[in-house]
C-alpha positions as CSV (number, residue, x, y, z in Angstrom):
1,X,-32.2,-60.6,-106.6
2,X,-28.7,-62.5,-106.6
3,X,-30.1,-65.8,-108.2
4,X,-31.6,-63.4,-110.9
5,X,-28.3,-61.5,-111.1
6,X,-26.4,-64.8,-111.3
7,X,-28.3,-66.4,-113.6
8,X,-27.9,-63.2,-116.1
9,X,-24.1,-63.2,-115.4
10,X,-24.2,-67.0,-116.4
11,X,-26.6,-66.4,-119.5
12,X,-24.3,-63.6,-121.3
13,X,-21.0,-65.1,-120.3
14,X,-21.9,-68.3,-122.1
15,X,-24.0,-66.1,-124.6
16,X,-21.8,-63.3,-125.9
17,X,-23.6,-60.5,-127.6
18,X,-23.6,-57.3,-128.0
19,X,-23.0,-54.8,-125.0
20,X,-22.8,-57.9,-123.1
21,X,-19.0,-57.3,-121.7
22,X,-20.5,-53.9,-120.0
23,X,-23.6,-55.9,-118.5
24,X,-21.2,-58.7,-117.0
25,X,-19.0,-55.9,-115.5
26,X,-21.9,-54.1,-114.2
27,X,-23.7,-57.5,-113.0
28,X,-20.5,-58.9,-111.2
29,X,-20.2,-55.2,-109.7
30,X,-23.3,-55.3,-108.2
31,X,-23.3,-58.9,-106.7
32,X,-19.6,-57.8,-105.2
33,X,-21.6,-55.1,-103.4
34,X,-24.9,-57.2,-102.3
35,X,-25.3,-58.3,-98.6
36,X,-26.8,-62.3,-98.5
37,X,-29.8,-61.8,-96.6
38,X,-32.7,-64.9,-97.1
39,X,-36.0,-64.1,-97.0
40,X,-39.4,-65.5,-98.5
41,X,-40.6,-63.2,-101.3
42,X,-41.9,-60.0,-99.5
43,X,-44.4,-59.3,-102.4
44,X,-43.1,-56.0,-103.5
45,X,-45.3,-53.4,-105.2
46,X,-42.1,-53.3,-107.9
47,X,-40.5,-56.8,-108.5
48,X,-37.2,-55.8,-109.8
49,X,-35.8,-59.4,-110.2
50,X,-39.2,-60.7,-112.2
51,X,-39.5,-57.2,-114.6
52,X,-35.7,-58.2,-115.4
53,X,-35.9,-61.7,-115.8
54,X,-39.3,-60.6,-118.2
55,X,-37.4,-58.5,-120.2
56,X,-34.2,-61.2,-120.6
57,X,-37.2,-63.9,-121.7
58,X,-38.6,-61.7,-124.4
59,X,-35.1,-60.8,-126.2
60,X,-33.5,-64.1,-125.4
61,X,-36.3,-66.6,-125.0
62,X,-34.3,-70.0,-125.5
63,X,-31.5,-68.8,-123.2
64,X,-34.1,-67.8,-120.4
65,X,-36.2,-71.2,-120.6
66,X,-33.1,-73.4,-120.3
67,X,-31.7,-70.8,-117.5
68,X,-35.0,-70.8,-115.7
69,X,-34.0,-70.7,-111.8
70,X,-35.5,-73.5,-109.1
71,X,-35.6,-73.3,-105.4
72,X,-36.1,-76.4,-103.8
73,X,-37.7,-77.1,-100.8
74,X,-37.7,-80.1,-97.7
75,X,-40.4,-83.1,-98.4
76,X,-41.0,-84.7,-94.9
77,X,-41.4,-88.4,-94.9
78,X,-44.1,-90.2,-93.3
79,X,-46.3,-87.3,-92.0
80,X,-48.8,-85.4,-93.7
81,X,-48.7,-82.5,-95.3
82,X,-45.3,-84.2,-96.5
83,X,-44.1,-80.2,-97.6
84,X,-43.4,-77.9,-94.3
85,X,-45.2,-74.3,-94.9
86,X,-47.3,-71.9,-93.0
87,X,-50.5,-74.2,-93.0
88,X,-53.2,-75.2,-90.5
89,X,-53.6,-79.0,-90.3
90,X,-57.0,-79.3,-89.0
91,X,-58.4,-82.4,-90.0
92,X,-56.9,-86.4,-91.3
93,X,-59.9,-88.1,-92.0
94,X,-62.6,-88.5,-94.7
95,X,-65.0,-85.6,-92.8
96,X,-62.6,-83.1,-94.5
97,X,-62.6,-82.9,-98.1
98,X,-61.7,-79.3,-98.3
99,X,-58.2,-77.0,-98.5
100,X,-58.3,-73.3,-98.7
101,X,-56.0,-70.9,-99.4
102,X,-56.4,-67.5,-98.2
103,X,-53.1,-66.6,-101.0
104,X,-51.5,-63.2,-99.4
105,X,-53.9,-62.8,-96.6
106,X,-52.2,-64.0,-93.7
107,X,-54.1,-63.3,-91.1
108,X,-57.5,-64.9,-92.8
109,X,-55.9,-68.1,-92.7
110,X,-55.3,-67.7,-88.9
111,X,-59.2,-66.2,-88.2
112,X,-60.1,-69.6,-90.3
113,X,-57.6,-71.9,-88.7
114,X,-59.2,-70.1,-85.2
115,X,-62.7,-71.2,-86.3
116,X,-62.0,-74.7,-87.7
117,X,-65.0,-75.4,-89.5
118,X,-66.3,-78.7,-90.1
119,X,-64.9,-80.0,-93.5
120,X,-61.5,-77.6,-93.4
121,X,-58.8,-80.4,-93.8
122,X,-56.1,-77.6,-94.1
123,X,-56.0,-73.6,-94.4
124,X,-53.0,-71.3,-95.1
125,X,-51.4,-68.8,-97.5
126,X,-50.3,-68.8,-101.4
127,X,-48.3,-65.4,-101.8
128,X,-45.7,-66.5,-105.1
129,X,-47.0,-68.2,-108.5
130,X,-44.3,-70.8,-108.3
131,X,-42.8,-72.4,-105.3
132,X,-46.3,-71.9,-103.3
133,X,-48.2,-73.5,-105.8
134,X,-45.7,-76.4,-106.0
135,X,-46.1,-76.9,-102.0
136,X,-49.9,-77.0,-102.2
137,X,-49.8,-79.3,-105.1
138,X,-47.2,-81.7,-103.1
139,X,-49.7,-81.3,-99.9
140,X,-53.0,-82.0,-101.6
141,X,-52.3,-85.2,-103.7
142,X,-51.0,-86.9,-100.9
143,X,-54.0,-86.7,-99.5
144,X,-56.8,-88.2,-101.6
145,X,-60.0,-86.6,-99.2
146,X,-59.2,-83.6,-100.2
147,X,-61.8,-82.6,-103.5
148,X,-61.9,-78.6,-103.4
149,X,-59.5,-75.9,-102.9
150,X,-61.1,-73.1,-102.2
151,X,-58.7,-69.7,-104.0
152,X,-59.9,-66.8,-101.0
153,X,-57.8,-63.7,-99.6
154,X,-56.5,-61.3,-101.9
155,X,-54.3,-62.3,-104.9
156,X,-50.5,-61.2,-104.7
157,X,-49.8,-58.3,-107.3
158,X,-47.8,-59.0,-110.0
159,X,-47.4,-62.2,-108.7
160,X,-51.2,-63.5,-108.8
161,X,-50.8,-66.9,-107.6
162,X,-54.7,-67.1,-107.4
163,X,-55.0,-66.6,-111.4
164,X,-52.3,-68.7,-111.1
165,X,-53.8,-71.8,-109.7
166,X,-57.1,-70.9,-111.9
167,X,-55.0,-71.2,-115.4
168,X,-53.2,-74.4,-114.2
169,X,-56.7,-75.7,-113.4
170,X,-57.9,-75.1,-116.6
171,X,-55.2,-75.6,-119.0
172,X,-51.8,-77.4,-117.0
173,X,-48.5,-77.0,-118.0
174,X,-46.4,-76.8,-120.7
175,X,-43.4,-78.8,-121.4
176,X,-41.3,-76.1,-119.8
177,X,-43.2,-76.7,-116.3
178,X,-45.1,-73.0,-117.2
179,X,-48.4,-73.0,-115.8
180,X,-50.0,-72.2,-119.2
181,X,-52.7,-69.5,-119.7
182,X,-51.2,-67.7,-115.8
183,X,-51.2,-64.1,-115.8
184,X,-48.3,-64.3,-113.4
185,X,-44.7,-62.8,-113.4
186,X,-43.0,-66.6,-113.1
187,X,-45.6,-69.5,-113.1
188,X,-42.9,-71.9,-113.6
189,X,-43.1,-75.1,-111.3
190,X,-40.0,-76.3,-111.0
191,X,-41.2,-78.5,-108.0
192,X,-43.1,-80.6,-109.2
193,X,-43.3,-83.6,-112.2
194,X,-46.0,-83.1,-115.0
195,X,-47.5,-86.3,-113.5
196,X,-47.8,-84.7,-109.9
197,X,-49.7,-81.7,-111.5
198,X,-52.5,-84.2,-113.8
199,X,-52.7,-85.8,-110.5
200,X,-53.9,-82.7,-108.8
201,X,-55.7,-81.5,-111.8
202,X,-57.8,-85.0,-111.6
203,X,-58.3,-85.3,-108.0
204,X,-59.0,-81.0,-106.9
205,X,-61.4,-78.9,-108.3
206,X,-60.3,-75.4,-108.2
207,X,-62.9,-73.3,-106.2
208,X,-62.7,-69.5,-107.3
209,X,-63.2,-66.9,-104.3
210,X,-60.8,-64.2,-104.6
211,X,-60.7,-61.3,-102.7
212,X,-62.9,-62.9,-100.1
213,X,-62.1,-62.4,-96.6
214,X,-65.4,-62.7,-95.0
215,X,-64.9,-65.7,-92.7
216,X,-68.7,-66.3,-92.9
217,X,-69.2,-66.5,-96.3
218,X,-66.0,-68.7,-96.6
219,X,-67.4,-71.2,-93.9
220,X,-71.2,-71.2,-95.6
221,X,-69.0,-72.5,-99.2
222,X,-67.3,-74.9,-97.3
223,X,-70.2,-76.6,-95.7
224,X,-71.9,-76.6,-99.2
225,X,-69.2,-78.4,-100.4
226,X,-68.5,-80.8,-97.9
227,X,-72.2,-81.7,-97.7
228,X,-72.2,-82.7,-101.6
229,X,-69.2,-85.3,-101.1
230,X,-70.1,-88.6,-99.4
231,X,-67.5,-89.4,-97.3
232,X,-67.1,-93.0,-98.1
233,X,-67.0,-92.5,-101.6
234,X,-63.7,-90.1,-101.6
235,X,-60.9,-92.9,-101.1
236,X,-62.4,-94.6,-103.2
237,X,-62.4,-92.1,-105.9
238,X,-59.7,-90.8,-105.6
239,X,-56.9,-93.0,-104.2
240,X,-55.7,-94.5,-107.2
241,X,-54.8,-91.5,-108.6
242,X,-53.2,-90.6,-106.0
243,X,-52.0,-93.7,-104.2
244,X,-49.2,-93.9,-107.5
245,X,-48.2,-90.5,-107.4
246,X,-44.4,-90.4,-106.3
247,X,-44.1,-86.8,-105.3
248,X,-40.8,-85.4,-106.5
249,X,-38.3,-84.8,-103.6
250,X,-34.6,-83.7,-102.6
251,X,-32.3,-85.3,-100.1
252,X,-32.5,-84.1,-96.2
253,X,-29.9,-83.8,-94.5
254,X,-29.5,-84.2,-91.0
255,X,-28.3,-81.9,-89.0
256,X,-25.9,-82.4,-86.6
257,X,-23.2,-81.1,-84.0
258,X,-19.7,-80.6,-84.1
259,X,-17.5,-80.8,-81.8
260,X,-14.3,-79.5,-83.8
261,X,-14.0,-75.7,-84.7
262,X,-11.2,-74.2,-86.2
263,X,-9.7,-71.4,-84.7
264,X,-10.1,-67.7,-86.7
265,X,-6.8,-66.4,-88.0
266,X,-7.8,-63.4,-87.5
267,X,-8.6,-63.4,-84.0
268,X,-12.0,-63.9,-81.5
269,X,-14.7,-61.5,-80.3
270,X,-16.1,-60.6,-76.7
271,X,-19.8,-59.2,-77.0
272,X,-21.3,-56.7,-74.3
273,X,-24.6,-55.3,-74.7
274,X,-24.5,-52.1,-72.8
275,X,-28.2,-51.7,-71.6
276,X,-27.9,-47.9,-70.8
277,X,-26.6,-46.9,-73.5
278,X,-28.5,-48.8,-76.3
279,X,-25.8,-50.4,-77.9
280,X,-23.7,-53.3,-78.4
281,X,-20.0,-53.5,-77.9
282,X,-17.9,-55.8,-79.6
283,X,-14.4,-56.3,-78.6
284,X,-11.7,-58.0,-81.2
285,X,-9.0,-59.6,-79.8
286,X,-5.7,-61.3,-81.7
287,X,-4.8,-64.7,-80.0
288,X,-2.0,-63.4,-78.0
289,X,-4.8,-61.6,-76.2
290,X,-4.4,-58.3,-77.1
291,X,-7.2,-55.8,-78.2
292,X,-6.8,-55.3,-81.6
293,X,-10.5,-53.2,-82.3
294,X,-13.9,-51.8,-80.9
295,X,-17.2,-51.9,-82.4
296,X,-20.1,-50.4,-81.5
297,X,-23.9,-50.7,-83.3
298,X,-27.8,-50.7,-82.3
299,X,-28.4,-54.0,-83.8
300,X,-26.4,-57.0,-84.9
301,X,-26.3,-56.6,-88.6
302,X,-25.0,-53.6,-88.6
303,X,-21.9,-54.9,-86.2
304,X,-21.8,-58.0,-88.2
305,X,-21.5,-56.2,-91.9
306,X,-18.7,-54.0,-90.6
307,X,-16.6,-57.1,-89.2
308,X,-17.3,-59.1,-92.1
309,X,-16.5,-55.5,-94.6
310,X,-13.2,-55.0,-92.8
311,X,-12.1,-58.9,-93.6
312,X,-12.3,-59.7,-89.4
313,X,-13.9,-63.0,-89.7
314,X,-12.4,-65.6,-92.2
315,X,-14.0,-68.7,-91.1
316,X,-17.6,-69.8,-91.8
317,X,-17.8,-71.6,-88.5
318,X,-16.8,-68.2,-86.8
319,X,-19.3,-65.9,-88.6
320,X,-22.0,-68.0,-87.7
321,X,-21.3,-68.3,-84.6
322,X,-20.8,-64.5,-84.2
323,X,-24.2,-64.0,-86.0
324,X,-26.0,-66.3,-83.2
325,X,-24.2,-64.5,-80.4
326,X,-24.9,-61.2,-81.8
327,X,-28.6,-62.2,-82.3
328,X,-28.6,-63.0,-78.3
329,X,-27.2,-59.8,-77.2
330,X,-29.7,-57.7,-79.1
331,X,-32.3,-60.0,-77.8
332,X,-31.5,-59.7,-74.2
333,X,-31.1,-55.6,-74.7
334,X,-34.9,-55.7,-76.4
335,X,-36.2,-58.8,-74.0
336,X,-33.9,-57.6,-70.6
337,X,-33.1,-61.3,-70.2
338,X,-28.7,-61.2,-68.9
339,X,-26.5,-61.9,-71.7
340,X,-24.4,-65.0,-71.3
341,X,-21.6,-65.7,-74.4
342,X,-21.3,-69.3,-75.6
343,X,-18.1,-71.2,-76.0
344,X,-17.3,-71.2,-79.7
């Protein structure tokens, strides 16, 4: 919701129209008020952020294609699958010439991953039409054995990544990275190059089973499959196509520790989770040591929005710290583990 709200504040402040003073206002109002909270998409029934963006493409479509917004993701080097997700590795060699994605049924990839029938080389989910697609993409053409990718589970609404991965197997992208013919809401791959997606066009056939959970019926496909591929023949199909293929990727950056913090202007924090009576204490101190507020809440975010609304933290370094610690002493409430506050 704030990238979509961003990216409409950027598009009509570079793009003046008219009415488009009063959006601005209202857009910068409502990002003022939002609380930054990260999540994967939850696959709402109502996706407010795609129904506005739709809306913005139809009555501005040059603005919208040049404003399209890409999320990027971590490419691991010299391990396979090279793109971090919530997948089952189950198999490396040439026995294993199949993927499946179960798309938003979660717990099917698990029951499958459980099983791990002969020929599975990886299992896991597809929920979003866009960065999910890119991941699979990434994972599959390094990895020439694989042939099929099998679409099972049921397809995210709205979303439809399963359509999705049908329309790109049939007709590609455009020259605007849209997966064309894709029923979706935003089946842009930002992700990947147009020579990553021929690549996986040439080397996967696109298997349609949606809306199938049965395990059994998964497994009997799979064996069917895997039992019309020679095994010594996939390399060598395939790995030239694939071999080339430099898969589009973004720096990592290593974490690491830091010894230096800088003190909070605004003072420090003792925590107490307070066991009997469900709640969380938070005591703010100034640096002369003397108590300048109480706070009490159930859970951390609700103690850490109220700091953070009455300007008590002003460092970065301090707010995430305070967010860890807070985390610990609602975990040790829920868990009974002692509560033990770090150093800063």
């Amino acid at each position: 919701m704030k990238q979509t709200l961003e990216n409409l504040h950027s598009s009509f402040s570079l793009n003046q129209t008219q009415g488009s003073s009063e959006l601005i206002k209202n857009i910068e109002h409502w990002l003022y008020l939002m609380d930054p909270i990260k999540y994967e998409c939850l696959g709402c029934e109502y996706c407010y952020p795609a129904e506005a963006m739709n809306i913005f493409a139809h009555e501005f479509p040059e603005i919208a294609e040049a404003r399209s917004l890409r999320c990027g993701f971590e490419i691991r080097q010299q391990t396979w699958p090279p793109v971090p997700g919530d997948y089952f590795s189950l198999c490396d060699d040439q026995s294993c010439p199949i993927a499946v994605s179960t798309l938003a049924s979660v717990e099917l990839s698990e029951r499958l991953a459980s099983i791990k029938p002969k020929g599975l080389c990886i299992v896991g989910k597809t929920e979003t039409e866009n960065i999910g697609i890119d991941k699979v993409i990434k994972n599959t053409i390094t990895n020439p054995t694989i042939r099929y990718l099998l679409l099972t589970g049921k397809d995210s609404k709205d979303h439809l990544p399963g359509k999705t991965f049908l329309a790109l197997g049939e007709n590609g992208i455009d020259g605007k990275g849209r997966v064309i013919g894709s029923p979706g809401k935003r089946p842009f791959l930002r992700n990947v190059t147009k020579r990553e997606v021929e690549a996986f066009r040439n080397q996967v056939e696109v298997v349609d089973m949606i809306s199938c959970e049965d395990e059994a019926i998964i497994i009997e496909k799979i064996n069917e499959l895997s039992q019309m591929i020679l095994p010594s023949s996939i390399c060598e199909e395939n790995f030239d196509k694939t071999e080339r293929v430099q898969i589009l990727s973004v720096p990592v950056i290593k974490a690491k520790s830091h010894t230096k913090v800088a003190l909070d202007k605004a003072g420090y924090f003792v925590i107490i989770p307070r066991q009997d009576k469900g709640i969380i204490t938070v005591e703010h101190y100034s640096y002369d040591n003397k108590l300048q507020h109480l706070i009490e809440g159930q859970d951390a975010k609700s103690i850490y929005s109220t700091i953070i609304e009455y300007g008590w933290v002003t460092q970065l370094t301090h707010a995430a710290y305070l967010g860890k610690e807070l985390a610990k002493a609602e975990l040790s409430m829920k868990l009974g583990f002692k509560y033990m506050q770090d150093g800063a």
